[in-house]
Every structure is written in structure tokens, then in C-alpha cells.
N, C-alpha and C positions, 0 to 999 in steps of 0.2 A: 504493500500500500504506500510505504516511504515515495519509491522512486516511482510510482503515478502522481501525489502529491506534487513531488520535485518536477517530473515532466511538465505537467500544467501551470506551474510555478503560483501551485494555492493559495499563497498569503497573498501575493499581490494584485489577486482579483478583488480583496476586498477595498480595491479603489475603484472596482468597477460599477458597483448599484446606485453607486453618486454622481455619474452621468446622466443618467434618465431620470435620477430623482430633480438634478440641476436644471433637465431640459423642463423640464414638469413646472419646475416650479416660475421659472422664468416665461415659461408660455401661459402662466395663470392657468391650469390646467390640476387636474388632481392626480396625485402620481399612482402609477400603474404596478407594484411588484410581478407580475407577468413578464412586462419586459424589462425589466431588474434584472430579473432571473433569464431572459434571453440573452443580453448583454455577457452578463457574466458565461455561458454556453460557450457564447463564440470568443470570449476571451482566452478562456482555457482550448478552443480549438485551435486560436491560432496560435498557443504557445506550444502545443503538442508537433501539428506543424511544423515552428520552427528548430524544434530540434529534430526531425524528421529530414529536413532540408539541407539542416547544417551538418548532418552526422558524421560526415568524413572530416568538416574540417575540426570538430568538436574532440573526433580521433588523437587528433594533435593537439587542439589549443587546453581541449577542456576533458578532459579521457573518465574524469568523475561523474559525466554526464551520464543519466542514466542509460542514454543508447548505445554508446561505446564502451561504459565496464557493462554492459550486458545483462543490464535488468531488465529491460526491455528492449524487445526488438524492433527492427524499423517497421515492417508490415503492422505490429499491430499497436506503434504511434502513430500510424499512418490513419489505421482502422479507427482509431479512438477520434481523431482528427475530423474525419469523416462523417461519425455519428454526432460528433457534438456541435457540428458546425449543421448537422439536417436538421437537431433537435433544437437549437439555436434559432433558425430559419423561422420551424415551426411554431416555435414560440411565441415569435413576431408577431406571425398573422394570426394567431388563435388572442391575441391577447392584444396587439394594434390593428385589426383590422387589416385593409389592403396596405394602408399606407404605411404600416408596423413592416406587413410582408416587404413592400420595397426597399423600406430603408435597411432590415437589415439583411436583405439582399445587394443593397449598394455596400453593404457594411462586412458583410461575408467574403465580397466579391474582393473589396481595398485589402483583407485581410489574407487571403491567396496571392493575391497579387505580389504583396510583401514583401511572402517569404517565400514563394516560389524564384519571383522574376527580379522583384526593387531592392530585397533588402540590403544588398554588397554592391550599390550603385549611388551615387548623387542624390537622387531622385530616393532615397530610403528612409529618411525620415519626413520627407514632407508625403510620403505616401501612410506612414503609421498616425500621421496628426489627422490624416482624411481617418482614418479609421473611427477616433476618437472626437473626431469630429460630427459624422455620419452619429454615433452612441449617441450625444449629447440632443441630439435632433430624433433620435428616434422616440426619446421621453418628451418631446415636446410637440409631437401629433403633427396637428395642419400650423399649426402658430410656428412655425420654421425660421420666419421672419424677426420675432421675437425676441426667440430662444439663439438669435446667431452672435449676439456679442460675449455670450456666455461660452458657445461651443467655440468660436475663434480661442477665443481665452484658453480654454481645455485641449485644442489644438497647440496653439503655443505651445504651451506646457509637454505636450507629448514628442514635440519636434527635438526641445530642447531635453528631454529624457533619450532619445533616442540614438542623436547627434552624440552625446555623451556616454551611450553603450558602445559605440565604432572603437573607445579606448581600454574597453574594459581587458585585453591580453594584453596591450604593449603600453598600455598608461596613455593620459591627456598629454596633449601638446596646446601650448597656450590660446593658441587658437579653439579649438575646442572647447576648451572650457571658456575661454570667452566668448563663444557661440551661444553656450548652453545658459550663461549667467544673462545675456541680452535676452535669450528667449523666456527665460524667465520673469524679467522686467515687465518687459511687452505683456508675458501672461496676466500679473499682477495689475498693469494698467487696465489692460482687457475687460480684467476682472469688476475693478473699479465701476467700469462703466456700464458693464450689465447690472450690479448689486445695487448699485446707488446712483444711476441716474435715471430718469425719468420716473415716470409712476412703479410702483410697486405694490403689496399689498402689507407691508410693515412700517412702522412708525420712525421715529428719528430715533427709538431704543435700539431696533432690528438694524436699522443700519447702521448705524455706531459697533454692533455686535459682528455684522459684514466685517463693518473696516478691521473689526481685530482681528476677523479668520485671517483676510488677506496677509496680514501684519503675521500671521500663525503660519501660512503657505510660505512668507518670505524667509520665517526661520529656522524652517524644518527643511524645504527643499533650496532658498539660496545659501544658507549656512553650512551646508555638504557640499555644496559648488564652490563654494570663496574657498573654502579647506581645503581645495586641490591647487590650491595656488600656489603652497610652500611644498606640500607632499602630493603629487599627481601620478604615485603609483598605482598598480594593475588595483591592486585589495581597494584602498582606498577609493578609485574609480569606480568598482563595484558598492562599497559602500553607500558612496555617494546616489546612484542610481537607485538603489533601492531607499534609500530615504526621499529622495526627488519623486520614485512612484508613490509611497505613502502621506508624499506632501499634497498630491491630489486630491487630498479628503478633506481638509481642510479648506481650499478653494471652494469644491463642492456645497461645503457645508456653508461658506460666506453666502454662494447662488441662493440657499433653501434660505438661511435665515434673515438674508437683505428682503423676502418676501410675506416675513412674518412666521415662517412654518419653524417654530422651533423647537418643536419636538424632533421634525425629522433630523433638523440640523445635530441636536443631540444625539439620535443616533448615530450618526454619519461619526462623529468624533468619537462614539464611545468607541468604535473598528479602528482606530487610529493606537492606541496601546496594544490590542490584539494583535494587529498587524504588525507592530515591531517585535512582538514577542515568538508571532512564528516563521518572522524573518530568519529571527537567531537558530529558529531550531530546523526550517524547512532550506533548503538552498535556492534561491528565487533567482540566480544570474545564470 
């Protein structure tokens, strides 16, 4: 069970049900756990995927990985891949309707795409931000329009998570990590602008409470980026990543409660202690 766990990279989905709850709440809409639980499907597909993809060069870089010390074989990371990504699909439409089905259909499709064709190319992180982009918009129905300063935002964010895993065997080079700290920024602005600008459905409490997540997103994931500026080895670049994916909840959580909802928001952060705890114990890079 460890090395399915590890394959899927289980801790780290739990930045995924705070997409569709952000799109949700941003499109004034009532959030859906259906497609929560779709999101999350095809998140662990396409993490199963990508060590499917990578398995040769994993041979060498990463030999701990479950596919190359042989806890699992490729056919059936393959198999697993497969299923989670039809049961994913289905989720969508039994739970968004058509327009559930398209998007995570468009959201399926950015995710093959990835790790098949983009992800060892230029083009590989701004193909992972459509992923996470597409998610953020599938929680937020027909109001697409609404909900897009928030997904830009959550795009940002996954650009510069991503840009930042290209160093995770040979370490960041300055560039890099100042890639990943700009896209950070921009995320946070982003952020800004969907939380607290215009109408919303929370008070000048809720938004004040926004500006702190924001302020929470900047210390959890740019506080691991600044720290590769003195040490920008392989560990620590892992490090870093995986605190940059758990700093997604926190964002998330600003979208729910700049709208009033703060219970959800509550929840969203209580996954933020979990999630580093089975960081330590599941291997999530």
C-alpha cells in the first residue's frame, strides 16, 4: 500500500479539493464535493502517469521510485492511471453536468498531455498551470468568467511549483529560483485581486482574514523559495516544492474566506498540518 500511496504522491492531493472549492466560491456558486473528489481522481492519475512516463529516466535519477526498485510495475501504473483518470472523467459529469464533463475533459486531456508529450520541454510548466487552471474552473460551473482571477492566480502558482521541480536532481540555478519567486509574487497579486476586489459575499472581517491567508501563502511557499538562495541543493529543492505544493491551501483558503465561507476556509487549513505530516512520512517528489 506504501508504494501506491508514494506513486500517487497522496499527501499532496490534499491541495487538490481547494480548487473547486476556490472556483465555487469565487463564482458565488455552492460548492460541489462530487467534483472535489473528481479533481482529486485525476490528480493522482496524473501523478501515477508520471512516473509511468519517467520510468527509465527515474532508473537513474530516482531508483527509490516505486517503479524502478520494483514495487510496482509499469503496466499496472499504467492500469491505475487509466482507471483513475475514466473515474475522474466520470465524476465530472455525474456531478457537473455537461459542462463538469468538458472541463474535466479539457483537464484530463492538459494532464496526458504533460506527461506524455510537454513535460521535458519549455512548454512544461505552463502546460501543468492549464491543468490547475482548467480545476479551478471546473468548481466554478458556467461563472468561468468570475472565477478566472482566482484560477490565473492558482495557475501562477503551479507554473512556478513546476519550473522549480526541473531542479529537483541537479539543484536550482538562480534563474530558477528567480523564476519560481516572480511567479509567486504575481500569484499573490492575483490573489489579491480575486479575494478583495470587487463585490464578494464577506464583510471587511472576511477580507482582512483573505489578506492574512495571502500573507500565510507568502510564508509557507515564498519562505522555501528565498531559502534556496544561500542552499539551492537537490534535498532542499525538493523541500522547497513540497512546501510550495502545501502553500496552495492557504491561497485557496484566502478565495473561500475573502467570500464569507469560513467554515470551508477552516477546513481547507485544518489539511495544511496533515499534509506536512504525511509529507515526512509518504515521499511526495
Amino acid at each position: 500500500m506504501r508504494a501506491w500511496l508514494e506513486l500517487v504522491r497522496a499527501p499532496a492531493a490534499l491541495s487538490v479539493p481547494g480548487d473547486t472549492l476556490a472556483g465555487a466560491a469565487a463564482a458565488g456558486r455552492a460548492a460541489r464535493p462530487g467534483l472535489a473528489a473528481a479533481s482529486v481522481l485525476l490528480y493522482w492519475a496524473g501523478m501515477a502517469l508520471n512516473d509511468w512516463s519517467d520510468r527509465d529516466l527515474d532508473a537513474v535519477e530516482r531508483p527509490e521510485r516505486p517503479i524502478p526498485s520494483g514495487r510496482i510495475s509499469p503496466a499496472g501504473a499504467l492500469g491505475v492511471a487509466v482507471a483513475l483518470t475514466g473515474a475522474g472523467v466520470a465524476a465530472a459529469g455525474i456531478f457537473g453536468g455537461r459542462r463538469g464533463l468538458a472541463l474535466a475533459g479539457l483537464l484530463a486531456g492538459s494532464v496526458w498531455a504533460y506527461d506524455i508529450k510537454l513535460k521535458h520541454t519549455p512548454a512544461g510548466p505552463a502546460a501543468m498551470a492549464a491543468c490547475r487552471v482548467f480545476d479551478v474552473l471546473l468548481g466554478a460551473g458556467p461563472a468561468t468568467r468570475a472565477a478566472a482571477p482566482m484560477a490565473l492566480a492558482v495557475g501562477a502558482h503551479t507554473y512556478g511549483i513546476t519550473l522549480l521541480g526541473t531542479a529537483e536532481v541537479d539543484g536550482a540555478e538562480p534563474s530558477t529560483i528567480v523564476g519560481a519567486m516572480a511567479a509567486t509574487g504575481a500569484t499573490a497579486a492575483l490573489a489579491a485581486v480575486a479575494c478583495l476586489g470587487g463585490k464578494s459575499g464577506g464583510g471587511t472581517a472576511e477580507r482582512l482574514g483573505a489578506a492574512g491567508l495571502i500573507a500565510g501563502y507568502l510564508a509557507t511557499a515564498g519562505r522555501a523559495q528565498v531559502a534556496l538562495c544561500t542552499d539551492p541543493d537537490p534535498q532542499h529543492v525538493r523541500q522547497a516544492v513540497r512546501m510550495s505544493i502545501l502553500g496552495l491551501i492557504p491561497l485557496q483558503a484566502a478565495a473561500v474566506a475573502g467570500r464569507g465561507r469560513l467554515v470551508q476556509a477552516a477546513a481547507l487549513l485544518a489539511a495544511l498540518p496533515a499534509g506536512r505530516w504525511l509529507s515526512a512520512k509518504v515521499a511526495t517528489s
